[in-house]
C-alpha positions as CSV (number, residue, x, y, z in Angstrom):
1,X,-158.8,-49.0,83.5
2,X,-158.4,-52.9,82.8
3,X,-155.6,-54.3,81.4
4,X,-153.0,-52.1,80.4
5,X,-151.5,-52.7,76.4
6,X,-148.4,-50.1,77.5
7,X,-145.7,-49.7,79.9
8,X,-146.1,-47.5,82.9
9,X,-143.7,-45.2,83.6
10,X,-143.5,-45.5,87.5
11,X,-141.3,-42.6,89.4
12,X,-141.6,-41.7,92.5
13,X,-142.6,-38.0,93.8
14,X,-143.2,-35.5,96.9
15,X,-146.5,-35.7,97.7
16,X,-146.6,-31.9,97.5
17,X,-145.9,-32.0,93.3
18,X,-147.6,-35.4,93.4
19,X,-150.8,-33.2,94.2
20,X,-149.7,-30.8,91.8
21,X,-149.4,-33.7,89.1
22,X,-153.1,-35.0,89.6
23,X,-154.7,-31.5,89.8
24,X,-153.2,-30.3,86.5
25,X,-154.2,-34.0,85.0
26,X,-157.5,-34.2,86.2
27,X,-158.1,-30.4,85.2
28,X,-157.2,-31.5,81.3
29,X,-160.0,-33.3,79.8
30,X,-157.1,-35.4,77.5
31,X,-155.7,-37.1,80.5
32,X,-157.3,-40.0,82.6
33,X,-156.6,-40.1,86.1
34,X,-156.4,-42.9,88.2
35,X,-155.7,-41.6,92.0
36,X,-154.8,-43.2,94.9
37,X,-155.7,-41.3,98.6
38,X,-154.5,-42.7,101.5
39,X,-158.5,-43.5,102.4
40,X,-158.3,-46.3,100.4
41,X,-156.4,-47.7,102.9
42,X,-158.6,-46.6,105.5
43,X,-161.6,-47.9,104.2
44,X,-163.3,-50.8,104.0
45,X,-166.1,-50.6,101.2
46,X,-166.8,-48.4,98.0
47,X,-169.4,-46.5,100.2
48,X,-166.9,-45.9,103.0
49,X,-164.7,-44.8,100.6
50,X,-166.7,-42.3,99.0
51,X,-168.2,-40.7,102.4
52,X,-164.4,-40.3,104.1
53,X,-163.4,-38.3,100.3
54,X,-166.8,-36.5,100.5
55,X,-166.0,-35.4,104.0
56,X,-163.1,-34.0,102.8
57,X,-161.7,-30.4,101.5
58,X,-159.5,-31.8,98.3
59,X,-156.7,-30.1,99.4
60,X,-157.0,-32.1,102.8
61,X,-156.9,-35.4,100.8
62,X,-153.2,-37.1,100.9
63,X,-152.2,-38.9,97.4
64,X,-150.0,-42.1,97.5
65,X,-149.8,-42.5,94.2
66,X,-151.9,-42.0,90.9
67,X,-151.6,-43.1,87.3
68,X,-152.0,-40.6,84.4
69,X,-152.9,-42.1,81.2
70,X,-152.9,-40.1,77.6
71,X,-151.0,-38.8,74.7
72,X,-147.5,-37.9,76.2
73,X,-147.9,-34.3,74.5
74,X,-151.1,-34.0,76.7
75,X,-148.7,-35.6,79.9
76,X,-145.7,-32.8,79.3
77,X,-146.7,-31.5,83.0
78,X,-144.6,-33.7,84.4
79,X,-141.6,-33.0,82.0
80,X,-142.8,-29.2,81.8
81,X,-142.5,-26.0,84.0
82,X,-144.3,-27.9,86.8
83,X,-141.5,-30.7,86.4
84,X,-141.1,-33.5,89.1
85,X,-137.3,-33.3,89.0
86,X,-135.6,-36.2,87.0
87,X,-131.7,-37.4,86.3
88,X,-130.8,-40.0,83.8
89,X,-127.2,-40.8,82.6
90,X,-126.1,-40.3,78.8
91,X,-123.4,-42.6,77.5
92,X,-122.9,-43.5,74.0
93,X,-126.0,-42.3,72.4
94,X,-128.0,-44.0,75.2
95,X,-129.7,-43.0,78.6
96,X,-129.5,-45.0,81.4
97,X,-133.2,-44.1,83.3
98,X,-132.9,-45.7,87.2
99,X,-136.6,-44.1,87.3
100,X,-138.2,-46.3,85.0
101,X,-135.1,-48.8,85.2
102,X,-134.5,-48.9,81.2
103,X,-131.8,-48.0,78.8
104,X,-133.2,-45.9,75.5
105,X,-132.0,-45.4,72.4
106,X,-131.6,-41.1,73.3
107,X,-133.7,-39.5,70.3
108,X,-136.2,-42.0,71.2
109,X,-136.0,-40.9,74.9
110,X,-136.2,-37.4,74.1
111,X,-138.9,-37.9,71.6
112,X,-140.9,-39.6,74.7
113,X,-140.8,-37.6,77.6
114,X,-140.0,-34.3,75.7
115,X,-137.5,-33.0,78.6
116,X,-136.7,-29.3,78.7
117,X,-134.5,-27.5,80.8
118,X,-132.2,-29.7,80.6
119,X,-128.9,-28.8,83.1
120,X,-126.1,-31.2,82.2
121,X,-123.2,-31.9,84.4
122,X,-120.3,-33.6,84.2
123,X,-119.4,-36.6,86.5
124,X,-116.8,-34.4,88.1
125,X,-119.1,-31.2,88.4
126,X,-122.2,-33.6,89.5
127,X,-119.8,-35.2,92.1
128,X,-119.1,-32.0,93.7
129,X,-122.7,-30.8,94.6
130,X,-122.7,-32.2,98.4
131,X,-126.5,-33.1,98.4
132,X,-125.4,-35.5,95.0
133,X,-122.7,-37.5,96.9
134,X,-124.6,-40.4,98.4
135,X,-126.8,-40.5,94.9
136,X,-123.4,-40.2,92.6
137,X,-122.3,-42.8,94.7
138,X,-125.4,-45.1,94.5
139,X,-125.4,-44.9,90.9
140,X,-121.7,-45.2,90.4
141,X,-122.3,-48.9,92.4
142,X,-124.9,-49.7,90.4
143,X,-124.9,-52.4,87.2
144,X,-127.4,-53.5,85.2
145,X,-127.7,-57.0,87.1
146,X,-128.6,-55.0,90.1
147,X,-132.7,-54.3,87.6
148,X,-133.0,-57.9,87.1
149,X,-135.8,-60.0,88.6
150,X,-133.8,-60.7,91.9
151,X,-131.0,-58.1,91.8
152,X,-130.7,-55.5,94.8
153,X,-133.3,-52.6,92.8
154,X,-135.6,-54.7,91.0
């Protein structure tokens, strides 16, 4: 892939729709994959590599991570019926993204990931979901200096 002249978006996934992710991708002739098995770790040499992914049935093989490079209309699968699950915050025309640890202009955010089925809750109703508590109150404690270079989620 070489140097990269764009951003990666990084977020982080259940290997269950991570695999979902790199199937769909790799099944789309728009969209260049990049994969990561876990026998990269557990190899030494590109031959080594290739005979313990050979020896494999693909559904066998466990992803730690991949990059998927194309037009983002191609890369909707993530954003699409398929989605990976994904919050941001809206304030003032601008959304507050602790996946990819930037604030966007909103049109230009929707323009870029294309979200759809969108729920949106309010602090209140978002609070009162049990399973949203220790996130709510992660994100609640959080502050921009916390993204820096040497802050606590950099």
């Amino acid at each position: 892939m070489g140097i990269s002249r764009f951003p990666f978006i990084i977020t982080k996934v259940k290997p269950g729709k991570l695999r979902i992710a790199i199937d769909k991708a790799k099944n789309n002739p728009k969209i260049l994959v990049a994969d990561y098995p876990k026998d990269m770790l557990e190899t030494r040499t590109d031959e080594e590599l290739v005979e313990s992914i050979n020896n494999k049935e693909n559904d066998k093989l466990e992803y730690m991570g991949a990059i998927l490079y194309g037009d983002t209309k191609d890369l909707e699968l993530k954003y699409g019926e398929d989605r990976m699950g994904h919050a941001w915050v809206e304030k003032n025309n601008k959304v507050y993204d602790s996946t990819t640890k930037m604030i966007y202009d909103k049109d230009l955010y929707y323009e870029i990931y294309k979200p759809k089925n969108v729920k949106q809750y309010t602090v209140e109703d978002y609070y009162s979901i049990p399973e949203n508590k220790k996130l709510y109150d992660d994100i609640k404690n959080t502050v921009i200096e916390d993204f820096k270079p040497h802050g606590k989620k950099k």
